[in-house]
C-alpha positions in Angstrom: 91.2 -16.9 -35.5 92.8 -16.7 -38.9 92.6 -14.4 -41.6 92.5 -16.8 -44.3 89.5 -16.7 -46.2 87.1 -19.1 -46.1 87.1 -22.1 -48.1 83.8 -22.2 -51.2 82.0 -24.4 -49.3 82.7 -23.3 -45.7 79.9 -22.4 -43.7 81.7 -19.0 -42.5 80.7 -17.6 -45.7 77.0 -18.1 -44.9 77.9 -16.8 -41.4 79.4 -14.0 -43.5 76.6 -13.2 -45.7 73.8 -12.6 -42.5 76.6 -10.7 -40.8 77.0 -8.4 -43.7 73.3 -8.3 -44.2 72.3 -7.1 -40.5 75.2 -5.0 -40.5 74.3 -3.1 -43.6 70.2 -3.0 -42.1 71.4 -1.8 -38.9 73.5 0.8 -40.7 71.1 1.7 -42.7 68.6 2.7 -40.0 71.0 4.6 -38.0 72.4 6.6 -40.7 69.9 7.2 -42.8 66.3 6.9 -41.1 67.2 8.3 -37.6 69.4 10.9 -39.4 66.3 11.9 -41.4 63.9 11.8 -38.7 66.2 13.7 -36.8 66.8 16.3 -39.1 62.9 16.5 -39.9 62.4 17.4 -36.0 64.8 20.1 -35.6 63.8 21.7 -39.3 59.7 21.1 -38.1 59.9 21.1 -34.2 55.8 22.3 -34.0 55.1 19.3 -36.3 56.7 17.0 -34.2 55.4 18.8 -30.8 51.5 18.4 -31.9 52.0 15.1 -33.3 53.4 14.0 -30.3 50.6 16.0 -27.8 48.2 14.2 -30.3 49.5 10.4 -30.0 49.5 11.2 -26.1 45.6 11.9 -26.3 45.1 9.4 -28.5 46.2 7.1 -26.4 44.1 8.4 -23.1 41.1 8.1 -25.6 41.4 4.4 -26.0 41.4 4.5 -21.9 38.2 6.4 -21.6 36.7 4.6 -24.1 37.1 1.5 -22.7 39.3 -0.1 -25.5 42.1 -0.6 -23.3 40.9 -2.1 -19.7 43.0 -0.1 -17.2 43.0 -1.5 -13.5 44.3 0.5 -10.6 44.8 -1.9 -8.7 45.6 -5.0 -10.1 45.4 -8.4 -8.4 49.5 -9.8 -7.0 49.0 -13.6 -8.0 49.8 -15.9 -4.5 49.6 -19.5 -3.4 46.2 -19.1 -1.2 42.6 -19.0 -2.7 39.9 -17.5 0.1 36.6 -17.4 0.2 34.2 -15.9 2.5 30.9 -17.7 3.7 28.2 -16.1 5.4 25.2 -17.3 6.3 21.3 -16.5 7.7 21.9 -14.3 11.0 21.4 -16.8 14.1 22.1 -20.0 12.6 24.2 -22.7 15.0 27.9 -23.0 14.1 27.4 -26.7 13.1 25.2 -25.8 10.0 28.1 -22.9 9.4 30.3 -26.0 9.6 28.9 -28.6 7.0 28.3 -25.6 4.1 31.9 -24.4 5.2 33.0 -28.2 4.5 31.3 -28.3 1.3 32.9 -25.2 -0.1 35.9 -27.4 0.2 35.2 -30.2 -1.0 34.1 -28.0 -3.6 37.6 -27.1 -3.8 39.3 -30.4 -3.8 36.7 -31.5 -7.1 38.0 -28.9 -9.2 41.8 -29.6 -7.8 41.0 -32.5 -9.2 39.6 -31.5 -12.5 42.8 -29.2 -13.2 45.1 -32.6 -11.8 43.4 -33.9 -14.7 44.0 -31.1 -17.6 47.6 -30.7 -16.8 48.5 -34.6 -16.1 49.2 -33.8 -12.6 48.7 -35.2 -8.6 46.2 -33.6 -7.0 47.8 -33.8 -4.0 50.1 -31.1 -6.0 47.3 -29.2 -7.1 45.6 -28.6 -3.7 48.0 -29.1 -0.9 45.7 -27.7 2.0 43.0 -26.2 3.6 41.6 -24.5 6.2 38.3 -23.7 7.9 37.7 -21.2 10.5 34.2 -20.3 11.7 33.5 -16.7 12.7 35.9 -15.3 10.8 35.8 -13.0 7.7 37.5 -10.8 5.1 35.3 -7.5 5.5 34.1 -5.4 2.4 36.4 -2.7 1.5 39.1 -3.8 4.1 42.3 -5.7 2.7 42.6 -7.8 6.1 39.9 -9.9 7.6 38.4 -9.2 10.8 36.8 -11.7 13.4 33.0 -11.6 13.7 32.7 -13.7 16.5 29.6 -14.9 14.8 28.4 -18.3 14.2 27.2 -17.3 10.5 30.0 -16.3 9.1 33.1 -18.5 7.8 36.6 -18.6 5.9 37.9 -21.4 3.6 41.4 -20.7 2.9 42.5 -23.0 -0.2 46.5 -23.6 -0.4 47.5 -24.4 -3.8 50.9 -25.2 -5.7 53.6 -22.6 -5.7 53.7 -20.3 -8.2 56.7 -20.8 -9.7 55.5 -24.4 -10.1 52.4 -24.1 -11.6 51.1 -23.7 -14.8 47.9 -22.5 -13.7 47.0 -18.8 -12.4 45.3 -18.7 -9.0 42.9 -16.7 -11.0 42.2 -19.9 -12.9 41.7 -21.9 -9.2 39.6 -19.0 -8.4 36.9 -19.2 -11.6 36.9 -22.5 -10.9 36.2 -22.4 -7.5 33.3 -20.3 -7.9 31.4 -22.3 -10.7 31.8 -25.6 -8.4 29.9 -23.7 -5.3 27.1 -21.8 -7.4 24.6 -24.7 -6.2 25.7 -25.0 -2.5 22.2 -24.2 -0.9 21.2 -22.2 2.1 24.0 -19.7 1.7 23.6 -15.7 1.6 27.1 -14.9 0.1 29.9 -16.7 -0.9 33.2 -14.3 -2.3 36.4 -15.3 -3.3 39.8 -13.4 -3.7 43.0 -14.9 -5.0 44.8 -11.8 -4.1 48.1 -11.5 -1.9 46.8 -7.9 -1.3 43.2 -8.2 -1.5 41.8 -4.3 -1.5 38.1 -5.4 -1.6 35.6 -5.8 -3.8 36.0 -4.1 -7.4 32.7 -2.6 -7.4 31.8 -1.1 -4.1 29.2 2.1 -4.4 27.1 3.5 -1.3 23.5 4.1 -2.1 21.7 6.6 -0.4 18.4 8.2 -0.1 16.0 10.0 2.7 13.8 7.8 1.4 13.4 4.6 1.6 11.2 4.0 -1.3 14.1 5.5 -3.4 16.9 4.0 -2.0 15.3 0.7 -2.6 14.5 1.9 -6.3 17.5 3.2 -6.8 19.3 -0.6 -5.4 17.5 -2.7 -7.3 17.7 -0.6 -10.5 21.7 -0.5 -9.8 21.6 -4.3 -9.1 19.3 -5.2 -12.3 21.4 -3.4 -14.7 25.1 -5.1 -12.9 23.4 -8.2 -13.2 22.7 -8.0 -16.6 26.6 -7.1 -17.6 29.2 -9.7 -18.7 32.1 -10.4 -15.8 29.8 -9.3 -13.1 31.0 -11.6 -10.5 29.2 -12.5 -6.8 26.6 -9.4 -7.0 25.6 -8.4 -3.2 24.4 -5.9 -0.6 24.8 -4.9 2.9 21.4 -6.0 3.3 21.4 -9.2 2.4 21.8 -10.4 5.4 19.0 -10.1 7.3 17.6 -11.3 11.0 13.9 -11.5 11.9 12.3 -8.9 13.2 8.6 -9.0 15.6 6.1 -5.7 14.0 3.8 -4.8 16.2 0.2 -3.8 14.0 -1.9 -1.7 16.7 -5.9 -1.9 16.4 -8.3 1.0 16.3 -8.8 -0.2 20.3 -5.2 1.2 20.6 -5.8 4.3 18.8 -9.2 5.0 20.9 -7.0 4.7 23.6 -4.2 6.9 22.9 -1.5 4.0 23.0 1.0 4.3 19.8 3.7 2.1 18.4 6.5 4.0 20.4 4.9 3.4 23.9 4.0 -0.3 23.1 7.8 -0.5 22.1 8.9 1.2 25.3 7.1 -1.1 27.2 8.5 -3.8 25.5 11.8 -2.8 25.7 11.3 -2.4 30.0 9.9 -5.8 30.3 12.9 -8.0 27.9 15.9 -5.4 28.3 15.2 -4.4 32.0 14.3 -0.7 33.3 16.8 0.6 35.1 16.3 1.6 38.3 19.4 2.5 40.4 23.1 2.2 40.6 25.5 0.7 43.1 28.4 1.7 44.0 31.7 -1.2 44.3 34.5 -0.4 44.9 35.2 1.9 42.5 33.0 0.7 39.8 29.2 1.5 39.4 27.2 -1.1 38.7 23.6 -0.9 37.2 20.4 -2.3 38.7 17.9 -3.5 35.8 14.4 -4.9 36.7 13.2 -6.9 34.0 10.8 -10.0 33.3 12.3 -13.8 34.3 13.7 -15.6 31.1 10.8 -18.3 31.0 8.6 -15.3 30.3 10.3 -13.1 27.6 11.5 -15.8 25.1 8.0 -16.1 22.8 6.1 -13.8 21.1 3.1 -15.4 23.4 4.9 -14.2 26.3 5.1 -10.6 24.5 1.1 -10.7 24.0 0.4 -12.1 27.3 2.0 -9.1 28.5 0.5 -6.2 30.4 0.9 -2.5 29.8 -0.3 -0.2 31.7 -2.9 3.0 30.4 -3.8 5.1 33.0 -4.7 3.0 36.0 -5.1 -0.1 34.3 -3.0 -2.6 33.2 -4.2 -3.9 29.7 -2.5 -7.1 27.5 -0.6 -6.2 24.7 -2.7 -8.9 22.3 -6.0 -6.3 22.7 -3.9 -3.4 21.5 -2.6 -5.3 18.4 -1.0 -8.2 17.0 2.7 -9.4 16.3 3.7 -10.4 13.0 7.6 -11.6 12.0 9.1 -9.8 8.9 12.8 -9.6 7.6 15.0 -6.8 8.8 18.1 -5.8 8.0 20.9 -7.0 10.8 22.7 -3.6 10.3 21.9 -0.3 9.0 24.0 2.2 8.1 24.0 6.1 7.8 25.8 8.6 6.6 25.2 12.8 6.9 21.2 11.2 8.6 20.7 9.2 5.3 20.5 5.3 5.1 22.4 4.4 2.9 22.7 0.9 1.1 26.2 -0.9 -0.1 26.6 -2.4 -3.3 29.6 -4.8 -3.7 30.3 -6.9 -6.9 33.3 -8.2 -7.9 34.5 -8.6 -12.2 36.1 -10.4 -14.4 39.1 -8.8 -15.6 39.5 -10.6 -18.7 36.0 -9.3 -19.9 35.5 -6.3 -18.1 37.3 -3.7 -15.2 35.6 -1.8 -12.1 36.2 1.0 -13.3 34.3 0.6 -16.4 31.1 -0.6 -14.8 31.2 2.2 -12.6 31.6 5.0 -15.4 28.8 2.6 -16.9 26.4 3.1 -14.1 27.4 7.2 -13.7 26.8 7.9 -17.3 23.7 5.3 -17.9 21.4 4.2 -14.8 22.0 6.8 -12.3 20.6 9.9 -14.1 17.0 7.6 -14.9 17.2 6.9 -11.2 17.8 10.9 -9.8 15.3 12.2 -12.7 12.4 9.9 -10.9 14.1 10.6 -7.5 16.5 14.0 -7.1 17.5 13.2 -4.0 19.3 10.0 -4.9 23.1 9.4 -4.4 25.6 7.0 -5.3 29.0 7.6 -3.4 32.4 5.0 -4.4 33.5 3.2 -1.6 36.4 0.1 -1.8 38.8 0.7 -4.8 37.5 3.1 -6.9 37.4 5.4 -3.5 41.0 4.4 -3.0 41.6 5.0 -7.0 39.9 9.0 -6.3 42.2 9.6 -3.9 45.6 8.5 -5.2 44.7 9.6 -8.5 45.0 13.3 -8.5 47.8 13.0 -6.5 50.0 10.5 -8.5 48.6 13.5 -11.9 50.6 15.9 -8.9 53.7 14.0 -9.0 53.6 12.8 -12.4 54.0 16.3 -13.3 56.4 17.8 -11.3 58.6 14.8 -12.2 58.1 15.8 -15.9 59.3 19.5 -14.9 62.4 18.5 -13.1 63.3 16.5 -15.9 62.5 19.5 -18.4 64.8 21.7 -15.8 67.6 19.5 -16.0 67.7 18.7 -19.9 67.4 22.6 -20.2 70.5 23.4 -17.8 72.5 20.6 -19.4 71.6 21.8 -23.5 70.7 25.4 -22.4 68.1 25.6 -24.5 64.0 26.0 -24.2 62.3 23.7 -26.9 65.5 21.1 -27.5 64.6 19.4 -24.0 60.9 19.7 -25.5 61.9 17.9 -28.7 63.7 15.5 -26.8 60.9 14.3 -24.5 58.5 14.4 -27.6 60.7 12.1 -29.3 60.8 9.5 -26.5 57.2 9.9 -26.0 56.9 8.6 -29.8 
C-alpha cells in the first residue's frame, strides 16, 4: 500500500476521518475513563465494595419480586410436540381411539394454519404422527410409562426441524392446545414440547387428616390458579375417577347388629373368592378361592339378591340396605397416614413462571386455608421439588468456586482486598 497521501476527493480520506474518530474514542475511554475509575477504586476501595454488594442485591430483589421471571428449568426446544390423553376409567380402547384421532387432526388444522402465516407446505409444517393407546408421560416423571390401560393415550406430533423453522415448538404447542379445548368427553389433555420434559411446572401435594379440609384446601388452591394469567391445563390426581357401589344400611341392619364392614366382607367373599386352602405343585403353592359363578356377581341385582348370613340365618342383602353408584377416585394416595391430593398445572412462560405461582399460593391462599384448617399442608412435588434440592447445593458450589478464585488472585497479587476489588469490578 503506498504512502502517498490521498488525493482531495479520494474516499481514503473519509475512511481516514472514522478511523481517527474511533481511534481517538477508544483512546479516550481507555486512558482517561478506566484510568479514572481505576484510580477512584484503589483511593475508595469500601465505596466500590458496598456499591458492588448493593448492585448484587439489587439485582436478587428484582428476582424475588417477580420483575425478572427466573426458570430453573427451562424448556430445550425439539422437533416432537406430545400430548397426553386420558380418559373416563373403563372406557373401550376404540372410544380412546377416535378422541386420540381427533387430537390429531387437531394437529394437522393448526399445521395448517401456521402453513398459511409463514407461506409454507404443510406437509413441511407437520411431517408426522403418532398414536399409541395405553401409553402416557406420568406427572413428575420426565419419561413416559405404559399404563396398559385402555383410557389413556399419546399423540406424538413431528414437526419441521429446528434449524428450518421459523416457528418455536412452543408456538406448535399454544396452538395445539387452543384447537383441542372443545374436544368433548375427555378428563385431561397435557402437552409438552420439551426434549427433556421434567413434568408439570406446578406440581404441589395437598394433604389433610381430613377430608373435609383437604377438599377445602384443593378447591381453594384450584380457584385461585384458575383465576391467574398463564395458568395452563389445571388438574388433579383425582380427576379421574371410576364408579364406585355404597352400600346405605337400614335401621333393620342396625337392629340386627350387621355394619358396613361385615356387609363389605361378605361381599368381598362372594365376588373375590374366600380362600380356603392351598396346594402344593411342584414347587409352587397355589391358592384355592371359592367364590360365586360369573353369571351371578356381575350386577348390583346379583349383589342384593345375595344372602348373608346372621346367626343362623341367611338374610338378602336388599333388607339390610340399598346400593347406590357414586364417583370414587381410581387411586388414592398417602403419605406419613394422610391422603393427600396432587395438584398439577402447567404456565405460560411468557406471562408467568412456576415458581412465581407457587411463592403466590405460599404467601396468599395457603395461610386463609391453615387459619380455617391448621392441620393443612401443601408439600412441592415435580420441579419446584427438583428446584429445593439442587438449589442449596448449587449456593454450596457457587461459593466455594468464588473462594478458590479469591485464593488464587490472592497468591498470585499477594494481597487481601486487591482480589476483592478485582471481583467487585467484574461484578459491575
Amino acid at each position: 500500500i503506498s504512502d502517498r497521501p490521498a488525493r482531495r476527493w479520494s474516499p481514503f480520506r473519509l475512511l481516514a476521518l472514522l478511523r481517527k474518530l474511533i481511534g481517538g474514542s477508544l483512546d479516550y475511554v481507555g486512558r482517561t475513563l478506566v484510568r479514572h475509575a481505576a484510580q477512584f477504586a484503589v483511593r475508595q476501595p469500601l465505596f466500590v465494595i458496598l456499591t458492588s454488594f448493593g448492585l448484587f442485591f439489587a439485582s436478587l430483589s428484582l428476582l424475588s419480586g417477580g420483575q425478572v421471571k427466573f426458570v430453573f428449568f427451562p424448556d430445550i426446544e425439539g422437533d416432537y410436540v406430545v400430548g397426553t390423553l386420558e380418559m373416563p376409567e373403563g372406557v373401550s380402547e376404540i372410544e380412546t381411539a377416535v378422541r386420540a384421532q381427533a387430537v390429531a387432526a387437531a394437529a394437522m388444522r393448526v399445521a395448517a394454519r401456521i402453513a398459511d402465516d409463514q407461506a409454507l407446505a404443510s406437509d413441511d409444517v407437520f411431517q408426522a404422527t403418532v398414536i399409541a393407546i395405553g401409553y402416557a408421560l406420568a406427572a413428575g416423571d420426565p419419561g413416559g410409562v405404559g399404563t396398559g390401560s385402555t383410557d389413556t393415550a399419546t399423540i406424538e406430533a413431528k414437526i419441521m426441524p429446528a434449524e428450518q423453522r421459523s416457528f418455536s415448538a412452543a408456538v406448535f404447542e399454544r396452538l395445539w392446545r387452543e384447537e383441542t379445548a372443545d374436544i368433548p368427553g375427555i378428563v385431561q389433555l397435557t402437552f409438552s414440547s420439551s426434549v427433556v420434559p421434567i413434568g408439570a411446572d406446578i406440581a404441589l401435594q395437598v394433604g389433610s387428616k381430613s377430608d373435609d379440609a383437604r377438599v377445602f384446601a384443593v378447591n381453594q388452591i384450584k380457584d385461585a390458579l384458575a383465576a391467574r394469567q398463564g395458568i395452563l391445563s389445571l388438574r388433579d390426581s383425582e380427576a379421574t375417577t371410576s364408579q364406585e357401589a355404597v352400600f346405605i344400611p337400614t335401621e333393620n341392619a342396625k337392629s340386627l347388629g350387621v355394619t358396613v364392614n361385615d356387609v363389605a366382607r361378605e361381599i368381598r367373599s362372594a365376588v373375590f373368592g374366600e380362600l380356603v386352602t392351598t396346594l402344593q405343585r411342584n414347587e409352587e403353592e397355589i391358592d384355592v378361592r371359592v367364590r360365586l359363578p360369573e353369571s351371578e356377581r356381575t350386577d348390583l341385582n346379583d349383589l342384593a339378591d345375595y344372602r348373608v348370613r346372621i346367626g343362623s340365618q341367611l338374610v338378602p342383602i336388599s333388607s339390610l340396605g340399598s346400593f347406590t353408584l357414586s364417583n370414587a377416585p381410581s387411586t388414592i394416595s398417602r403419605v406419613d397416614a394422610r391422603r393427600i391430593t396432587t395438584i398439577l398445572a402447567d404456565v405460560d412462560e411468557t406471562i408467568t413462571t412456576g415458581g412465581a405461582e407457587i411463592r403466590m399460593l405460599q404467601e396468599q391462599i395457603l395461610p386463609e386455608i391453615q387459619e380455617r384448617y391448621p392441620d393443612v399442608t401443601m408439600e412441592l412435588s415435580g420441579e419446584a421439588e427438583e428446584q429445593n434440592e439442587f438449589g442449596p447445593s448449587l449456593a454450596v458450589n457457587f461459593g466455594l468456586a468464588l473462594f478458590a478464585i479469591f485464593a488464587l488472585l490472592t497468591l498470585a497479587l499477594r494481597s487481601y482486598l486487591n482480589p476483592i476489588l478485582i471481583l467487585s469490578l467484574i461484578h459491575i
